[in-house]
DRENDO-1510 file (C-alpha; in Angstrom, 1 decimal, always signed):
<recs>
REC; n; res; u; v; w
REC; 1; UNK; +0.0; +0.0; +0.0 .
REC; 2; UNK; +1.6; +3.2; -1.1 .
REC; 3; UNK; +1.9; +6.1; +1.5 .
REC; 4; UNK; -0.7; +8.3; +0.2 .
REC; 5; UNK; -3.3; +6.1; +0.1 .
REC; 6; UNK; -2.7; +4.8; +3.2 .
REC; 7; UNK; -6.0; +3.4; +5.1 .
REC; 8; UNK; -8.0; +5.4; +8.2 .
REC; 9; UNK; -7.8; +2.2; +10.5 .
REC; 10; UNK; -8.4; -1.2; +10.7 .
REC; 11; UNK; -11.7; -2.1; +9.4 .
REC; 12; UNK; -12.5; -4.5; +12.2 .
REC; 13; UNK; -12.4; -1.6; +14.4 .
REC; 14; UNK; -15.5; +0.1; +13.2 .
REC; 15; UNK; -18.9; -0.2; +13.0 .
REC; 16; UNK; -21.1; -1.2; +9.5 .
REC; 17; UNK; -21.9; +2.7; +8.5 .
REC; 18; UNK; -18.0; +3.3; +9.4 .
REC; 19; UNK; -16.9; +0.0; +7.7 .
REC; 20; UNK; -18.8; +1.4; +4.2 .
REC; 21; UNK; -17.5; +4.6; +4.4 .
REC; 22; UNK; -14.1; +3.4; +4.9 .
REC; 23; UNK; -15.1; +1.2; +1.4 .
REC; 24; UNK; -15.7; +4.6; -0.1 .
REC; 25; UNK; -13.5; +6.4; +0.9 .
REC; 26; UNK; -10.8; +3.3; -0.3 .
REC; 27; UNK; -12.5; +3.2; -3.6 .
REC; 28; UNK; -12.5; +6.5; -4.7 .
REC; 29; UNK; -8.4; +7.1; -3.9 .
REC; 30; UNK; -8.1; +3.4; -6.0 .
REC; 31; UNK; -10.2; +4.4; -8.8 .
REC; 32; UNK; -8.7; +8.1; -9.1 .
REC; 33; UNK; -5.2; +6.7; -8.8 .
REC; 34; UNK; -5.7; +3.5; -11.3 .
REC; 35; UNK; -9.1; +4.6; -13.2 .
REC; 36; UNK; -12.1; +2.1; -13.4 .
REC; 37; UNK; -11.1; -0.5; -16.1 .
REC; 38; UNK; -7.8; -1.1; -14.1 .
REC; 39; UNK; -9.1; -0.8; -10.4 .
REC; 40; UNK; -10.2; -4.3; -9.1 .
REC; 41; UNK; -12.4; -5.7; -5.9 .
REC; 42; UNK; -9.2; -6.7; -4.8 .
REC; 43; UNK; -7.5; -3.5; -5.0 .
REC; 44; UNK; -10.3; -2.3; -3.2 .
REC; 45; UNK; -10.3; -4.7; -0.6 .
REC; 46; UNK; -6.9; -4.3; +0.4 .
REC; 47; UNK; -7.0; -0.8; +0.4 .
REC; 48; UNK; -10.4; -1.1; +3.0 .
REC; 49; UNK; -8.4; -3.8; +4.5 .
REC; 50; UNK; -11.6; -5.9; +4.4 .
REC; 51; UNK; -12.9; -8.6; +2.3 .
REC; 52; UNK; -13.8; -8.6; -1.4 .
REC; 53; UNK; -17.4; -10.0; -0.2 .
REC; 54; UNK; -18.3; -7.6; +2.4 .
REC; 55; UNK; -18.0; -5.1; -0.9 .
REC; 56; UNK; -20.4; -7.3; -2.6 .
REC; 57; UNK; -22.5; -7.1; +0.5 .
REC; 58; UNK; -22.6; -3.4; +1.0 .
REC; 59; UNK; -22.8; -2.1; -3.2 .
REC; 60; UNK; -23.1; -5.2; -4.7 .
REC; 61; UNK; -20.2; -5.0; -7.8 .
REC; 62; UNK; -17.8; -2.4; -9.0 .
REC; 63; UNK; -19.7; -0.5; -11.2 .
REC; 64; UNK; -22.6; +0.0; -8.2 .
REC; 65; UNK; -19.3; +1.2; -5.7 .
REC; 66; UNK; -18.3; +3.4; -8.5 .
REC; 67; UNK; -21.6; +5.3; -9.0 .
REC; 68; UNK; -22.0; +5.6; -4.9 .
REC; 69; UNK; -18.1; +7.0; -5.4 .
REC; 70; UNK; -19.8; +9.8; -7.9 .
REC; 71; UNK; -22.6; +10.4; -5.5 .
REC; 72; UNK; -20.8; +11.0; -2.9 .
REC; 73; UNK; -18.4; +13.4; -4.5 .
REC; 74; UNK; -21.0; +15.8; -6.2 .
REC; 75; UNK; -22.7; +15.9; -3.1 .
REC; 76; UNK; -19.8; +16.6; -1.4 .
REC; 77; UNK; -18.6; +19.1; -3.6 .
REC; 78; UNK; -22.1; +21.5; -3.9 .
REC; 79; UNK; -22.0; +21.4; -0.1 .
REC; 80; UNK; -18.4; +22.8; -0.2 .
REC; 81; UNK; -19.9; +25.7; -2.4 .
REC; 82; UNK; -22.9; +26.4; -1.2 .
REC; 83; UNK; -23.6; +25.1; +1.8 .
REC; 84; UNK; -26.0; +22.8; -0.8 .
REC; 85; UNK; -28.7; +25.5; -1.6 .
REC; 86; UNK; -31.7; +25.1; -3.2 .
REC; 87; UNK; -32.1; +24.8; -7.2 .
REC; 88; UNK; -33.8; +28.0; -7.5 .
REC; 89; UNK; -33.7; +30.7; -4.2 .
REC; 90; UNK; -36.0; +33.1; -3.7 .
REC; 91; UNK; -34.9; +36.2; -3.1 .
REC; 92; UNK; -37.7; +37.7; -5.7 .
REC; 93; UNK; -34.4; +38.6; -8.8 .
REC; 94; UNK; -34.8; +35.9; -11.2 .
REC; 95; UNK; -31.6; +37.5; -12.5 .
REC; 96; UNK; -29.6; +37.0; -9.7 .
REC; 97; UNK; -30.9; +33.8; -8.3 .
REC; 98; UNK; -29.9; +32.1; -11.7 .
REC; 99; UNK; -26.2; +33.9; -11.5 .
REC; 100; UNK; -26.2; +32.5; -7.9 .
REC; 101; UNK; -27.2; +29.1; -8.7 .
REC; 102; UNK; -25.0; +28.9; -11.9 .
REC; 103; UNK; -22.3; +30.2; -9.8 .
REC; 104; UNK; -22.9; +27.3; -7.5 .
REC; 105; UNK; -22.8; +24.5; -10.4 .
REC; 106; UNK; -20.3; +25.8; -11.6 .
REC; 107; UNK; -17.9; +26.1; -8.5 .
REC; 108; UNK; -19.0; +22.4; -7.9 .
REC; 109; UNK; -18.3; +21.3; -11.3 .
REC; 110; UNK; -14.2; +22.1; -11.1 .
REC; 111; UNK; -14.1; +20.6; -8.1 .
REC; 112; UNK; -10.6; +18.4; -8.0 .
REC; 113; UNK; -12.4; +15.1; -7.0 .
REC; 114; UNK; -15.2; +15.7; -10.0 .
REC; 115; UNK; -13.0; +16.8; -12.4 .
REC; 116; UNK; -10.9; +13.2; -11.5 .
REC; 117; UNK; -14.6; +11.4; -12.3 .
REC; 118; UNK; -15.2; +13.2; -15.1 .
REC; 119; UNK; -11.8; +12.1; -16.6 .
REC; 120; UNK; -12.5; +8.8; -15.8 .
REC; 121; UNK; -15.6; +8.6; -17.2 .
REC; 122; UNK; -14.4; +10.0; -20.9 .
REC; 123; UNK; -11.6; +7.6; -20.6 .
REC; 124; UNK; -13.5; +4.6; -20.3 .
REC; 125; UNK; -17.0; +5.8; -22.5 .
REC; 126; UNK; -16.1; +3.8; -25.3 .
REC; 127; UNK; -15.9; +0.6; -23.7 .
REC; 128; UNK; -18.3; +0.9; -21.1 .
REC; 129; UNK; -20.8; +4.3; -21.8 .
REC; 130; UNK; -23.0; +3.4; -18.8 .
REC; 131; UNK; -20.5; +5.2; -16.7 .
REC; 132; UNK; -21.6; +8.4; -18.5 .
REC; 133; UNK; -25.2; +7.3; -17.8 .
REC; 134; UNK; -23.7; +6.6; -13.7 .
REC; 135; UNK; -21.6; +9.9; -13.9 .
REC; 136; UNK; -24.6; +12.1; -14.6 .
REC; 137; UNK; -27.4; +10.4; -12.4 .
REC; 138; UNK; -25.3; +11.7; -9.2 .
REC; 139; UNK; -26.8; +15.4; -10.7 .
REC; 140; UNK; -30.4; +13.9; -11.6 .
REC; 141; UNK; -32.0; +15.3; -8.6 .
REC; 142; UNK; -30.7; +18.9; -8.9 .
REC; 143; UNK; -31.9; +18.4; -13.0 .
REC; 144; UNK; -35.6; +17.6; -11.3 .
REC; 145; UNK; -35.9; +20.1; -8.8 .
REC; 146; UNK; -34.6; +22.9; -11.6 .
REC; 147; UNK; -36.8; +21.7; -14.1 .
REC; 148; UNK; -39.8; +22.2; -11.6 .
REC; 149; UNK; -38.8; +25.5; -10.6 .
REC; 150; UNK; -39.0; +26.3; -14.2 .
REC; 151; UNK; -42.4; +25.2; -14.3 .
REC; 152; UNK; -43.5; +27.2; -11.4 .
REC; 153; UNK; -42.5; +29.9; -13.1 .
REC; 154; UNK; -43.8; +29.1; -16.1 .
REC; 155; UNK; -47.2; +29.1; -14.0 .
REC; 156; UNK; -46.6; +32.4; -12.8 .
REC; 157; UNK; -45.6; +34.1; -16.0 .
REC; 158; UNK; -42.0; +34.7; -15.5 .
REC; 159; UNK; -40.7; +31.9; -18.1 .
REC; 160; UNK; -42.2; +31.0; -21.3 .
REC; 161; UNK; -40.6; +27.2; -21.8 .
REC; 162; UNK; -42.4; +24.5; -24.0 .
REC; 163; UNK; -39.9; +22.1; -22.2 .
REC; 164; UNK; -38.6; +22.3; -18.6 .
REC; 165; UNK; -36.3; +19.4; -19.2 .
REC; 166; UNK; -34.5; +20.9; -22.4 .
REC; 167; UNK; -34.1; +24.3; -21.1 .
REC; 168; UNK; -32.8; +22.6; -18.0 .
REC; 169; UNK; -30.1; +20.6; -19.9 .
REC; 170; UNK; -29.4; +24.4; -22.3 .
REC; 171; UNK; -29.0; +26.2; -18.6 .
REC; 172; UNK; -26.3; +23.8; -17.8 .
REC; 173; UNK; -24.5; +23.8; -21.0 .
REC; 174; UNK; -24.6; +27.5; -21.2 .
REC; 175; UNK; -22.7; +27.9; -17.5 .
REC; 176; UNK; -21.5; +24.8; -16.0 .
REC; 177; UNK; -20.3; +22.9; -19.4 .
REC; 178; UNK; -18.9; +26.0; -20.8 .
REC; 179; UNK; -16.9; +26.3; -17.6 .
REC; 180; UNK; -15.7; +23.5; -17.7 .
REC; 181; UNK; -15.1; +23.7; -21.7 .
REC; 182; UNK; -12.6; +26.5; -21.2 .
REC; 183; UNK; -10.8; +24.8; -18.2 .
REC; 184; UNK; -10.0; +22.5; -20.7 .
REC; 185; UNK; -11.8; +19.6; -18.5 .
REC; 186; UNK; -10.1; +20.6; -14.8 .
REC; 187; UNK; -6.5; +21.3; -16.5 .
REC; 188; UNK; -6.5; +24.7; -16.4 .
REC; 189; UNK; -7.8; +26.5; -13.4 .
REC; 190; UNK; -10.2; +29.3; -13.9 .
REC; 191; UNK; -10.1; +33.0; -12.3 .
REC; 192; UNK; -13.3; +34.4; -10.7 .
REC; 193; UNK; -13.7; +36.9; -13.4 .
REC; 194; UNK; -13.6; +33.7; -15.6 .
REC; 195; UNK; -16.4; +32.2; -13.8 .
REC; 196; UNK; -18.1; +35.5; -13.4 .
REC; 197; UNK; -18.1; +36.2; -17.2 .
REC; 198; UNK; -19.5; +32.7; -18.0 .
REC; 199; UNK; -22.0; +32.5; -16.1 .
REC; 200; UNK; -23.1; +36.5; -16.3 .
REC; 201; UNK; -23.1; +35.4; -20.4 .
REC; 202; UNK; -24.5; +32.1; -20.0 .
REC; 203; UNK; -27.6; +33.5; -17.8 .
REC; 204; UNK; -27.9; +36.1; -19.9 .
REC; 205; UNK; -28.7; +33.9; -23.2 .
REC; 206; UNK; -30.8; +31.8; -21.2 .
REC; 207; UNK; -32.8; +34.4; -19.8 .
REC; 208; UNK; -33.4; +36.0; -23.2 .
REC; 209; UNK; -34.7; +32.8; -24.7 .
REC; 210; UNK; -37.2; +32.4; -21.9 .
REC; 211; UNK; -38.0; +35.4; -20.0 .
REC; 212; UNK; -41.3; +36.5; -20.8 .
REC; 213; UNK; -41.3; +40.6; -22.0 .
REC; 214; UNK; -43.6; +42.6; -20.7 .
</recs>
């Protein structure tokens, strides 16, 4: 085992929430070190220093560890930026609740340990694309909740969108892709007036597709 990916403790010596973390945590250092073809249950094992079938027991096979892996990381990382707000806040500026929000995504989205998932996952699309379909369920439930928030305000006459899902999926392209477009996927690091020009531009596009004029 190399020195920084040394494990927390012995596995014995924690409980079964402790002993899946401790999976977790073992999985994603293996799987950002060695990438997802290359990683092995074993691998994983050892680095948990617990067996391959108490893996089996708590996420059932590699590909169901690695999609827990992204969860936990974008969860992790839209905490870190915004103490995980809401996917649309109220403070009554449509304007700047979007800038806000894409702001958020964004910060989230160039996060070191998702911009190591995101590598992975284009690495290995070609010979296994359901880890684009497991890579971009961990952000299905911010997709949801935006997507209703657009058709509340659809109800209210703010937004005139045919489809909440589409424009959903053209909000995040606009800010959070871009971003992560002209970071050149994580390699470059972006300034806040980087991020602050992207998403101003990328909320203003969006808003003048769908704002409703008086």
């Amino acid at each position: 085992m190399s020195p920084s990916r040394q494990a927390t403790g012995p596995a014995g010596a924690v409980g079964r929430p402790g002993k899946r973390q401790a999976i977790l945590d073992a999985a994603r250092r293996t799987f950002f070190a060695d990438g997802f073809v290359q990683t092995s249950v074993d691998a994983i094992a050892a680095e948990a220093e617990v067996s391959k079938q108490t893996i089996y027991n708590h996420f059932g096979d590699k590909r169901a560890l690695f999609v827990a892996v992204a969860e936990a990381v974008h969860a992790q990382a839209q905490a870190a930026a915004a103490d995980a707000g809401p996917a649309f806040v109220e403070s009554g500026d449509l304007d700047h609740d979007l800038r806000l929000l894409a702001r958020i995504m964004v910060e989230s989205a160039l996060v070191k340990d998702v911009v190591a998932l995101r590598r992975i996952v284009i690495a290995e699309r070609a010979r296994d694309p359901a880890l684009v379909e497991a890579f971009a369920r961990s952000r299905s439930a911010f997709d949801q909740a935006f997507a209703e928030g657009i058709r509340e305000r659809v109800a209210l006459g703010i937004l005139d969108v045919d489809d909440p899902v589409l424009a959903t999926r053209q909000f995040l392209a606009l800010t959070v892709q871009e971003a992560v477009i002209q970071s050149e996927y994580g390699v470059q690091e972006l300034s806040p007036d980087q991020i602050e020009r992207i998403v101003d531009d990328g909320v203003r596009m969006w808003l003048r597709a769908y704002r409703v004029r008086a």
